[in-house]
MIMI-808766 format. One record per residue (C-alpha): residue in one letter; residue number from 1; x, y, z. Coordinates in steps of 0.001 Angstrom, whole numbers. Layout:
// MIMI-808766
  aa    i        x        y        z
   A  NUM        X        Y        Z
...
// end
This chain:
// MIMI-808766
  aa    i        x        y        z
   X    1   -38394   -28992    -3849
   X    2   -38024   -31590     -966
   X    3   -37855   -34430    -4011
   X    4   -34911   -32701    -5785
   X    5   -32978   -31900    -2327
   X    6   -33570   -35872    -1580
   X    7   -32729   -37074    -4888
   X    8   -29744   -35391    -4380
   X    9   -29041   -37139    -1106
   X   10   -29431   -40578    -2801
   X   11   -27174   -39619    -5557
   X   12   -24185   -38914    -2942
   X   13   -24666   -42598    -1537
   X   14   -22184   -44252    -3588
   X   15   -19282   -41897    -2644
   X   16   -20180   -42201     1031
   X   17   -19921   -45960      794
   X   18   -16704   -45826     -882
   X   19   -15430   -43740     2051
   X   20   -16261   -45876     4651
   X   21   -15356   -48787     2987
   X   22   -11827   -47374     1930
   X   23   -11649   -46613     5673
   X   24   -10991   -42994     5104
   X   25   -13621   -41952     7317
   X   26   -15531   -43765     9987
   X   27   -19550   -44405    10528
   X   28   -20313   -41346    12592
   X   29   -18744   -39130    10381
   X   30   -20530   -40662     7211
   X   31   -23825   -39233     9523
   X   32   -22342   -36003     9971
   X   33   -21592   -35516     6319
   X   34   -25218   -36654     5604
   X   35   -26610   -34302     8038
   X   36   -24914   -31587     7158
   X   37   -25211   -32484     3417
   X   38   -29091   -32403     3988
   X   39   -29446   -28869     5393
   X   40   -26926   -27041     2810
   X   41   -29175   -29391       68
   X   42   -32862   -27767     1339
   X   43   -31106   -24273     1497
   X   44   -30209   -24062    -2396
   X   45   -33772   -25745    -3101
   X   46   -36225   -22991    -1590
   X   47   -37907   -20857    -3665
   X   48   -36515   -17078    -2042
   X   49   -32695   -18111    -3143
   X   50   -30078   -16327    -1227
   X   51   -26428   -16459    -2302
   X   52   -25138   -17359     1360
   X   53   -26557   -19955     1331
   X   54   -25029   -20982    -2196
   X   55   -21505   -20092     -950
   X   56   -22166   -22009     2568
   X   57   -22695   -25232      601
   X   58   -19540   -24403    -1890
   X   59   -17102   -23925      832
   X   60   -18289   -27037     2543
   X   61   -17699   -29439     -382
   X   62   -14655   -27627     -902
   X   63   -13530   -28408     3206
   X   64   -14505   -31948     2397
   X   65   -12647   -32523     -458
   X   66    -9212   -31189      762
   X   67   -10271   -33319     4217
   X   68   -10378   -36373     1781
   X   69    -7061   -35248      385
   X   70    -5317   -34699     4007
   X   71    -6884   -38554     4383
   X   72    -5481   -40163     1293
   X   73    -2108   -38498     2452
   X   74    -1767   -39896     5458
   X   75    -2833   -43247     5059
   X   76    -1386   -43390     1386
   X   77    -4437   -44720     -124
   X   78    -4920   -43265    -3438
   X   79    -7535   -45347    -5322
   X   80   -11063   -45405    -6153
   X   81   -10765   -41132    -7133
   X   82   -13583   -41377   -10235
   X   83   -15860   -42702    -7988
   X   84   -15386   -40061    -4833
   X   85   -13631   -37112    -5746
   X   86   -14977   -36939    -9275
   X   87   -18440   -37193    -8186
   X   88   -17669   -34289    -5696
   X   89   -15868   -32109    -7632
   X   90   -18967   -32312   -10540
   X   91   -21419   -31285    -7848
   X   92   -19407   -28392    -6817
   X   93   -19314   -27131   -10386
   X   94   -22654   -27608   -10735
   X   95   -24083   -25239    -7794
   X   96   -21091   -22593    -8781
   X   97   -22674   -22248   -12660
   X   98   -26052   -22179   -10858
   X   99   -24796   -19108    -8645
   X  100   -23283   -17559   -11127
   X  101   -25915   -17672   -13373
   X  102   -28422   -16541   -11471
   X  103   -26292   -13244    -9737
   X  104   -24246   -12688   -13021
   X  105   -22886    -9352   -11694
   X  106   -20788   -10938    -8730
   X  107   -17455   -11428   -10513
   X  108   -15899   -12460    -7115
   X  109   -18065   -15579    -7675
   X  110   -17084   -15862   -11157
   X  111   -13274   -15942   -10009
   X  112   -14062   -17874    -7292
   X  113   -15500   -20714    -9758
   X  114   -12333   -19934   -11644
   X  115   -10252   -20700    -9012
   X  116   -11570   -24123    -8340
   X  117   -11665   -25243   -11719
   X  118    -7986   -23943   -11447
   X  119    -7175   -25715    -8589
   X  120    -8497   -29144    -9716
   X  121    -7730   -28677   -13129
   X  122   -11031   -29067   -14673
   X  123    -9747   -27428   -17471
   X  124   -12968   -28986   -19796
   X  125   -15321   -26843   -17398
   X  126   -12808   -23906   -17190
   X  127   -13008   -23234   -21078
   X  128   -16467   -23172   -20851
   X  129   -16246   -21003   -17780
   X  130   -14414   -18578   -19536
   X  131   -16582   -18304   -22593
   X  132   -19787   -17521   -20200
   X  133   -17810   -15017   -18047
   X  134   -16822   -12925   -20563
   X  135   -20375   -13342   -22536
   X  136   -21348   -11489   -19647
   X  137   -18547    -9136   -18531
   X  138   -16976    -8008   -22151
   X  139   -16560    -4688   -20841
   X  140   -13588    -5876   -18373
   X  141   -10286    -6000   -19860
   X  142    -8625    -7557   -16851
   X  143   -10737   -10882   -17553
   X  144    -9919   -11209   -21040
   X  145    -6246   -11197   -20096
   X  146    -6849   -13765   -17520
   X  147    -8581   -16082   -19675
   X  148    -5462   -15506   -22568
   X  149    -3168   -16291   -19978
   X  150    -4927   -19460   -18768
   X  151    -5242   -20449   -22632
   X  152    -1118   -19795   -23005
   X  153      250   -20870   -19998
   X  154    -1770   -23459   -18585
   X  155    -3833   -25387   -21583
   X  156    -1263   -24795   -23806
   X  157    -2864   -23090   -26673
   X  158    -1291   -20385   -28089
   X  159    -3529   -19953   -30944
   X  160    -6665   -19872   -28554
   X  161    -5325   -17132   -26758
   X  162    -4297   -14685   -29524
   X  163    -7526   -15382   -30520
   X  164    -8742   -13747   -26695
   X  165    -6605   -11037   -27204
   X  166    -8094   -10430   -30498
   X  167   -11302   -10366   -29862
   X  168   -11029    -8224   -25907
   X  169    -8953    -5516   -28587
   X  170   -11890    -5166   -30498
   X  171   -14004    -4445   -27524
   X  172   -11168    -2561   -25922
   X  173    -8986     -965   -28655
   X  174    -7193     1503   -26234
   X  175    -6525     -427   -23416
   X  176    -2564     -683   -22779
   X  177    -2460    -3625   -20550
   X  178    -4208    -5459   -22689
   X  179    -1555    -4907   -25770
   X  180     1185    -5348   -23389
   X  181      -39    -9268   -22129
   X  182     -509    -9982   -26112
   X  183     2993    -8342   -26836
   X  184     4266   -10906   -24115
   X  185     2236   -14258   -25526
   X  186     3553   -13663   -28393
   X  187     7195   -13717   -27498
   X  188     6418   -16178   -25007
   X  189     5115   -18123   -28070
   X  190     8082   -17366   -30000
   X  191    10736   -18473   -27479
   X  192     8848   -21694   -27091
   X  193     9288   -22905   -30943
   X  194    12705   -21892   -30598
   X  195    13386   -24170   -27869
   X  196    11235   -26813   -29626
   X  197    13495   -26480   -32707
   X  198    16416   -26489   -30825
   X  199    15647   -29787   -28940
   X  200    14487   -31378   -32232
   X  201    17846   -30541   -33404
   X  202    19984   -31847   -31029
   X  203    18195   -35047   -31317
   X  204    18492   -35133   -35063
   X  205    15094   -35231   -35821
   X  206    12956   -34209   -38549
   X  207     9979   -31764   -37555
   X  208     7791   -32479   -40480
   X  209     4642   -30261   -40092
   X  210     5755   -28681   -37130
   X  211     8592   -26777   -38870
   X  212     7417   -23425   -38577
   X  213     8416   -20273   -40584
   X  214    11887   -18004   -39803
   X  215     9549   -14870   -38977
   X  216     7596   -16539   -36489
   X  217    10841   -18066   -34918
   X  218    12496   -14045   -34395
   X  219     9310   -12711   -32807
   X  220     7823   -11342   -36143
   X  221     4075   -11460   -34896
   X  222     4933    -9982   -31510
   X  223     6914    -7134   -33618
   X  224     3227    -6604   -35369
   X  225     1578    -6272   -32440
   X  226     4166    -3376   -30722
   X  227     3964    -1817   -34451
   X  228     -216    -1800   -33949
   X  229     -208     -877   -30601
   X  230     2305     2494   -30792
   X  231      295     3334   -33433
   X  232    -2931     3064   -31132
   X  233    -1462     4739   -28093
   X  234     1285     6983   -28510
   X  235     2778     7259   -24927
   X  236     6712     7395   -23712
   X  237     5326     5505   -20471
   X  238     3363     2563   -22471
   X  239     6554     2367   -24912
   X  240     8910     1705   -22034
   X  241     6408     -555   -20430
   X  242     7211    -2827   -23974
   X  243    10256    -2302   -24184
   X  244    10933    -3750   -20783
   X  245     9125    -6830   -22230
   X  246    10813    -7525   -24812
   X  247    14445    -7061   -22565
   X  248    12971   -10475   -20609
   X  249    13698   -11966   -23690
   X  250    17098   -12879   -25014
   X  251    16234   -14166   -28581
   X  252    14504   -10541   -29428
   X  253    17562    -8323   -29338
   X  254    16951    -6898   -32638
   X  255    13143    -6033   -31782
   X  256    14399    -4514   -28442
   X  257    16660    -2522   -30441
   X  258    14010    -1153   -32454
   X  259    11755     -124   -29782
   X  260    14611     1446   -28084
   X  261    15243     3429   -31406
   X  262    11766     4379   -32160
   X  263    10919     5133   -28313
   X  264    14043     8362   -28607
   X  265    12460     9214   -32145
   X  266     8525     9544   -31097
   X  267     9235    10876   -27643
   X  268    12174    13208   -27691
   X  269     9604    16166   -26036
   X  270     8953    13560   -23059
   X  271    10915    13218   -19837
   X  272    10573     9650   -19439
   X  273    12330     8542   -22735
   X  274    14869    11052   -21728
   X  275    15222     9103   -18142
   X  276    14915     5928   -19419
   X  277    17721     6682   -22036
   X  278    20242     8410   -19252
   X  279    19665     4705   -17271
   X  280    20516     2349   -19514
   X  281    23535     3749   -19540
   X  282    23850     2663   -15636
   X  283    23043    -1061   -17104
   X  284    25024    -1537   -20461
   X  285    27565    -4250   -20386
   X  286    30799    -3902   -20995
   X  287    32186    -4632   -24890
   X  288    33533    -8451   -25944
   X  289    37444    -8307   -24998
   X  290    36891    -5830   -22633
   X  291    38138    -6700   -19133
   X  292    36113    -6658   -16039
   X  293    37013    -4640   -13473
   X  294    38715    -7038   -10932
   X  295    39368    -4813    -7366
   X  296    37099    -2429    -5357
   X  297    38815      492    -6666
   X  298    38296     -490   -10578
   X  299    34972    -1261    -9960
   X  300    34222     2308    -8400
   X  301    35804     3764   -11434
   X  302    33671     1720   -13924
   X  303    30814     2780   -11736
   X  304    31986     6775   -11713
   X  305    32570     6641   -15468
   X  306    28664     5060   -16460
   X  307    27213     7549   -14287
   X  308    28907    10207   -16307
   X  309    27589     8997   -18799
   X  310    23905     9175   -17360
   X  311    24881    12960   -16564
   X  312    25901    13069   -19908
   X  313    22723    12382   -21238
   X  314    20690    14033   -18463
   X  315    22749    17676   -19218
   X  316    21536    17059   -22972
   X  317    18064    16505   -22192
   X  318    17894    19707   -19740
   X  319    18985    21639   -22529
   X  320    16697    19997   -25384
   X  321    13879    20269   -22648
   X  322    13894    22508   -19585
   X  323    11027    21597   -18150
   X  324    10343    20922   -14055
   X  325     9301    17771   -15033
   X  326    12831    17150   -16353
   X  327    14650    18193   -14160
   X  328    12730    16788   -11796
   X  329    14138    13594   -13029
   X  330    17586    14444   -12966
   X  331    17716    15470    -9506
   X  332    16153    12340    -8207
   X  333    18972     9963   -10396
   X  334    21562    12278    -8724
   X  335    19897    12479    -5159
   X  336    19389     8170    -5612
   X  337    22792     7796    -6847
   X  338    23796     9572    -4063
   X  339    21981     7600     -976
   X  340    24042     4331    -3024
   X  341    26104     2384     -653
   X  342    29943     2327    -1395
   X  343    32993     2271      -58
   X  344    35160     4583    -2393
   X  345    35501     8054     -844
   X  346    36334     9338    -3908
   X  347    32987     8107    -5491
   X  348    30808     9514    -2454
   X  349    32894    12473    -2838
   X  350    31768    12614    -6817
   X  351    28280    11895    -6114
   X  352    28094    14937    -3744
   X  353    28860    17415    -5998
   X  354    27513    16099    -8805
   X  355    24448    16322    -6850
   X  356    25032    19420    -5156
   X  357    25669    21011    -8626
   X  358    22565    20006   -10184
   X  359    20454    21108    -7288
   X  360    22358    24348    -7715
   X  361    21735    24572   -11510
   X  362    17827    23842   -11207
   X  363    17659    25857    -8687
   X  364    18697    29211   -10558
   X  365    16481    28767   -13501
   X  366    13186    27399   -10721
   X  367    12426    24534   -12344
   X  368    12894    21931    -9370
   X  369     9810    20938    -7316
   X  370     9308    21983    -3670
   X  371     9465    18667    -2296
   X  372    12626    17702    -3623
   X  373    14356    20931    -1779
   X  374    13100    19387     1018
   X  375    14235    15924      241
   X  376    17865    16835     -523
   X  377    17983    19236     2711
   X  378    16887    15895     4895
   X  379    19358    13726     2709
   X  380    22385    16059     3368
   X  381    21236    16379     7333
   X  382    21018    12793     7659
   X  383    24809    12549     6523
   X  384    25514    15434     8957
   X  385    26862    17395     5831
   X  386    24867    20686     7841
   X  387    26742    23875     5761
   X  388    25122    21837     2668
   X  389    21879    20797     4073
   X  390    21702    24615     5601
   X  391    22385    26020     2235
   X  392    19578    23967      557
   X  393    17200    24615     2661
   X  394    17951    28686     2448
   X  395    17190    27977    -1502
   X  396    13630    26440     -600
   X  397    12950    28906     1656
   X  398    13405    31856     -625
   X  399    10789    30310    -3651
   X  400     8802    28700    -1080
   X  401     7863    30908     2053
   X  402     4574    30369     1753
   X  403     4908    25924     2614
   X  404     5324    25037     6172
   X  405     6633    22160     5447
   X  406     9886    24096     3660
   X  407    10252    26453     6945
   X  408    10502    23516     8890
   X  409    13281    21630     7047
   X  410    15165    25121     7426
   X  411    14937    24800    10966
   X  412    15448    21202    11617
   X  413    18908    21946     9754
   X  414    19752    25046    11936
   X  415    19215    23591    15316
   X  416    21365    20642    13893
   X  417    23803    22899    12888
   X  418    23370    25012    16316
   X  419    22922    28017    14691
   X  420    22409    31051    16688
   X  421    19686    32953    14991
   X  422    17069    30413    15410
   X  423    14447    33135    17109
   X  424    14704    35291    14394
   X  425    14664    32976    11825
   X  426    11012    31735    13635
   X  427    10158    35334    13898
   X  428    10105    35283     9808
   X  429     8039    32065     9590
   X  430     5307    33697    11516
   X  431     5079    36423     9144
   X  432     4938    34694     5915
   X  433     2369    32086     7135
   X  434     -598    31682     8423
   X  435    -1733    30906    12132
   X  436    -3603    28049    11047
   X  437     -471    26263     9593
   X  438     2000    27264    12035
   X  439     1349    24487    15088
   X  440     4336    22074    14182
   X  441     6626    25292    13906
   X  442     5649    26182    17474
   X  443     6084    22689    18645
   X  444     9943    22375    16925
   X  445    10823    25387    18525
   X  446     9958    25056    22263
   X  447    11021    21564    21945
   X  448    14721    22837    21010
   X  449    14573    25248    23756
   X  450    13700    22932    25994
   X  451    16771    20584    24894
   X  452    19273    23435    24759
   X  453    18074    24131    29160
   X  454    16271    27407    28053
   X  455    13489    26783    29818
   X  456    12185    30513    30881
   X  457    12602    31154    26483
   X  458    10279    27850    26403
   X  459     7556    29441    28718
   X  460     7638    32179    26595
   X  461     7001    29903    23426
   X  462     4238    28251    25087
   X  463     2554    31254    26059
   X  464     2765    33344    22557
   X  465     1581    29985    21026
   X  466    -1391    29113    22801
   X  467    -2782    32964    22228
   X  468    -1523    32773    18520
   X  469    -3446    29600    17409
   X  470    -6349    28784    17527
   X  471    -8852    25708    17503
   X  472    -7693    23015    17943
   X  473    -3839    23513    17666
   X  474    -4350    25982    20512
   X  475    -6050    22880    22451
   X  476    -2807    20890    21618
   X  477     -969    23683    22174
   X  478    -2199    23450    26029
   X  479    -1942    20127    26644
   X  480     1909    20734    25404
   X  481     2536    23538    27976
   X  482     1057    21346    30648
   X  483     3098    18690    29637
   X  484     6483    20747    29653
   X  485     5157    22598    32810
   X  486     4887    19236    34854
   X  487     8214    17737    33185
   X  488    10022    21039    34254
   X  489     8563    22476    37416
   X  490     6512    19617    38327
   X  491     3065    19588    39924
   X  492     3368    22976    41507
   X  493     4371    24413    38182
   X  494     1657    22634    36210
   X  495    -1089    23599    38805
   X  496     -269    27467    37736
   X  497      -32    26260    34370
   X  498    -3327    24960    34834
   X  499    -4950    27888    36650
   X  500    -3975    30381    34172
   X  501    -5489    28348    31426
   X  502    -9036    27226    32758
   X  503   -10667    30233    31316
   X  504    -8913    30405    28171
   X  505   -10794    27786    25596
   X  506   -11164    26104    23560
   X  507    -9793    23020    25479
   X  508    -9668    19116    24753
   X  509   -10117    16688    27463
   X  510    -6666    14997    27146
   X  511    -5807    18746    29017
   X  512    -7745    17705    31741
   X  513    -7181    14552    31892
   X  514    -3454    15086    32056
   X  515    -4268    17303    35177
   X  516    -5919    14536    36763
   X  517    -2915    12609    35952
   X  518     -615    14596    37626
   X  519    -2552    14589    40681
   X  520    -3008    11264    40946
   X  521      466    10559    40824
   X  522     1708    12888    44496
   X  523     1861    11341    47559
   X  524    -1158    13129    49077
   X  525    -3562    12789    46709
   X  526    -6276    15285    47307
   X  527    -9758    14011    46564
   X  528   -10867    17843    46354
   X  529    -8546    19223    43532
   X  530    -9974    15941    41676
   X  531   -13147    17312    41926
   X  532   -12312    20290    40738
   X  533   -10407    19399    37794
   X  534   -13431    16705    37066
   X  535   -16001    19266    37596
   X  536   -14114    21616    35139
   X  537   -13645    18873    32339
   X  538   -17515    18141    32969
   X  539   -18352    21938    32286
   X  540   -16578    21556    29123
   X  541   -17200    18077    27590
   X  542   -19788    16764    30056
   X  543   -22553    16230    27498
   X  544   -20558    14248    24849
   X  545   -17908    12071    27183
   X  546   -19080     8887    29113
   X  547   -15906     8073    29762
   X  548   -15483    11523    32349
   X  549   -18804    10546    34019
   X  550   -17756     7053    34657
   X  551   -14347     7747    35753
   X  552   -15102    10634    38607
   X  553   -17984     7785    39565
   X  554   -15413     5339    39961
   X  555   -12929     8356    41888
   X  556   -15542     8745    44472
   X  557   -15902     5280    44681
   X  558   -12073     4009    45097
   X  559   -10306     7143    46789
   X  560    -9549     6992    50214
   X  561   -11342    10545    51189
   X  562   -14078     9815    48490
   X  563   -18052    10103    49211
   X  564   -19592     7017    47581
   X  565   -23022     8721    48464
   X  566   -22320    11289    45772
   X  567   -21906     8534    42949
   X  568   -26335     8729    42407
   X  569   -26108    11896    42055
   X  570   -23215    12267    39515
   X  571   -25546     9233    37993
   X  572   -28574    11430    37126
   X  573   -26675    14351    36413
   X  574   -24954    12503    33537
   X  575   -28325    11221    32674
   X  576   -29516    14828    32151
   X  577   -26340    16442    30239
   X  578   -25663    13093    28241
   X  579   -27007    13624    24819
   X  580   -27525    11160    21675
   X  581   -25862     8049    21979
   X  582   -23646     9134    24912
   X  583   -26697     8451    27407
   X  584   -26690     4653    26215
   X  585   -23017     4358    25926
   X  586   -23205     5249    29980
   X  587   -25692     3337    31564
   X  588   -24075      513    29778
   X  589   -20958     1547    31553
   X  590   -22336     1787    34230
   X  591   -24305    -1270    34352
   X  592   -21198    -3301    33857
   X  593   -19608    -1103    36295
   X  594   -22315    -2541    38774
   X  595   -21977    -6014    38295
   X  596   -18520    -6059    38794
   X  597   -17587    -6216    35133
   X  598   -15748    -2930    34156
// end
């Protein structure tokens, strides 16, 4: 082992001579690399192999190499590469296709070793790569793909990476991504000859050999690989996925007009084709001779009429099928095409009750989703259109008085629409739904009585609340009313507040600890209500919380009408109630406490 590691060494001399002779580093650092070179050497050569230490020495080479390339930079030497960097980078491949061999199952290592290759385009060593990685992961699509695309886009080989696709089909013949990234080589290969051609042409030369047959110049291979493909997986979602492939390409208009034709004949019972359809209609262009519009106002009028259009199509395809899924989609064009920036009133004005009127329509037969009620309610409130907003919500409510969520967009629009029936109204939530879902409900309504100066109503909020929940929304619900008691009556108030409470659990400790809080923050502080409220979180949470331990320590400690003596005796009673790893967490504490550190 310790002959290999030093043979090693020796072989690095060369490269460490040119460096210091080239001046791009200096004696002591030649050392330092030698040193260092040594102990990342011995750890690869032991006979227990661990793969940190594999990675250590990778990343090192790796630091030294782009160091070398800072170097060359700066001093603008750039000579003498085969006999440092070369060297170097050949070493570095070396220990990678040891690692990798012997942990196999790491691909992160694999695509790490990818990614150098990659980087300093060993692209001998990176075919080779690619061959072993996918001997041993065939079973992972997303490889294959990567390996076609380095053979197409960065060696150049068109032919090597069908072949990839080929052969990752045969292992994966259902696997959509993988006929998508083929679909794309291939008119990536096709648009590539064309431009060849065309650049031979306008040159005037001859091609010889590499004239190349009419079919393959169109995109015919890439049209038998969509026709092999839809016949493999028959989706609406993986034919639109091609079809948007083929649209990147301009030469393939008649192939993009074929998918778009079979994509409505093979999906007509699918809402996607149907929504896909209704949106190219937002995109067509407008006809040879045809003028563009020219001022703001034509331009919202071509705009109006190609979203008719969409409706157009939409209305069809709620009729053909009347599904929630479709209508689903039709709302969320209108409710999108709505939220659209414009300055035309009379557009806005269109898009509203377009909008409204689907809503309206889906909403009579039931076929619209809850959340989309509740969507279109906060879209309307947010353009202070309340009567609408109001109105929508109403709808939800009435299929949907079972969701929380739906009562609460109902309310949210009547206090911004002041409405005066807002207790009765919350009344009715109660009594469709259950306690245990009812805590942000609670909280929306004594907030708006609160901001509407109806503070005795609030009280009365707070106090029905805390005895209708339970858990811990009735522990939030506490430290709410302590909260709004303080803000509103302050410490006098929130000392009642308190009182009435103490028995009435369960608690958290943020309740006590606002009390605390609020004590802390009069004039005359008084060290004995501190106990009390410390002594009452204690009773509580005393054998799971440090923190309260610590804290009334450092209260008897720091307060001017504290009793320091009492602090050992807080100590060991923590020491008793503390349980688990609450005992260590506070003698820690305290420790630190002790020397001055916390």
């Amino acid at each position: 082992m310790a002959e290999i590691a030093q043979e090693r060494l020796e072989d690095r001399l060369p490269e460490l001579q040119q460096l210091e002779r080239t001046g791009l580093f200096s004696e002591d650092e030649i050392r330092a690399i030698i040193r260092k070179a040594s102990e990342l050497e011995y750890g690869i050569q032991r006979r227990s192999l661990s793969k940190d230490s594999f990675i250590r020495y990778v990343q090192y080479e790796i630091y030294l190499l782009e160091l070398i390339h800072k170097r060359r930079a700066r001093v603008g030497y750039t000579f003498k590469k085969d006999e440092i960097e070369d060297p170097m980078i050949r070493r570095i491949q070396s220990v990678f296709q040891r690692a990798t061999i012997k942990w196999k199952d790491d691909v992160k290592l694999w695509l790490s070793f990818v990614a150098f290759c990659r980087k300093w385009a060993a692209n001998v060593q990176l075919s080779k790569l690619f061959s072993s990685l996918l001997a041993f992961h065939s079973n992972k699509p997303g490889l294959w793909i990567l390996a076609a695309k380095w053979e197409m886009e960065d060696h150049l080989s068109s032919e090597s990476a069908r072949q990839l696709f080929l052969r990752a089909l045969r292992f994966h013949p259902r696997y959509p991504k993988l006929y998508e990234e083929y679909f794309r080589m291939e008119l990536m290969h096709a648009e590539k000859l064309m431009k060849e051609k065309q650049e031979f042409e306008k040159a005037n030369m001859d091609m010889g050999n590499l004239e190349h047959a009419e079919e393959v110049l169109t995109g015919e291979l890439a049209r038998i690989v969509y026709k092999n493909s839809i016949s493999v997986i028959k989706s609406a979602k993986f034919h639109v996925s091609l079809l948007s492939i083929a649209q990147q390409f301009d030469f393939a208009k008649d192939l993009q007009r074929e998918i778009y034709n079979d994509l409505k004949a093979l999906h007509t019972d699918d809402p996607l084709t149907w929504d896909y359809v209704a949106r190219q209609e937002l995109v067509i262009k407008s006809q040879p001779g045809e003028e563009l519009p020219a001022t703001k106002q034509a331009k919202a009028k071509e705009v109006g009429r190609r979203e008719e259009r969409c409706c157009a199509v939409y209305e069809e395809a709620v009729k053909t099928l009347p599904t929630e899924a479709m209508w689903k989609c039709y709302m969320s064009f209108c409710m999108k095409r709505f939220t659209k920036k414009t300055s035309s009133r009379l557009l806005r004005k269109k898009r509203l009750k377009r909008t409204m009127a689907t809503f309206w329509k889906g909403h009579e037969l039931k076929l619209l989703p809850e959340f989309q009620y509740r969507q279109l309610s906060k879209l309307l409130l947010y353009r202070e259109l309340f009567k609408e907003s109001l109105e929508v919500a109403d709808a939800g409510v009435e299929l949907f008085r079972k969701s929380s969520e739906m009562w609460q967009v109902k309310l949210e629009a009547m206090i911004s629409s002041e409405s005066q029936e807002m207790t009765k109204v919350f009344n009715q939530a109660f009594e469709y739904l259950k306690p245990q879902i009812c805590l942000p409900l609670w909280l929306t309504w004594a907030q708006c009585s609160e901001e509407i100066g109806k503070q005795e109503e609030a009280e009365m909020i707070y106090k029905r609340a805390v005895f209708r929940l339970s858990g811990d929304d009735s522990a939030t619900m506490k430290e709410m009313y302590l909260a709004w008691a303080y803000r509103s009556g302050g410490y006098k108030k929130a000392r009642d507040v308190f009182k009435s409470l103490q028995e009435n659990r369960p608690f958290s400790v943020d309740f006590f600890r606002k009390m605390i809080e609020f004590e802390k923050e009069q004039e005359s502080c008084k060290m004995e209500n501190l106990r009390e409220y410390y002594e009452r979180a204690l009773r509580e949470f005393g054998t799971v919380d440090s923190d309260l331990w610590m804290d009334y320590i450092k209260e008897e400690l720091n307060h001017p009408l504290g009793r320091p003596e009492n602090c050992g005796q807080l100590y060991w009673r923590a020491m008793k109630m503390l349980q688990g790893e609450s005992v260590e967490q506070f003698m820690s504490k305290h420790a630190l406490h002790q020397a001055g550190r916390l």
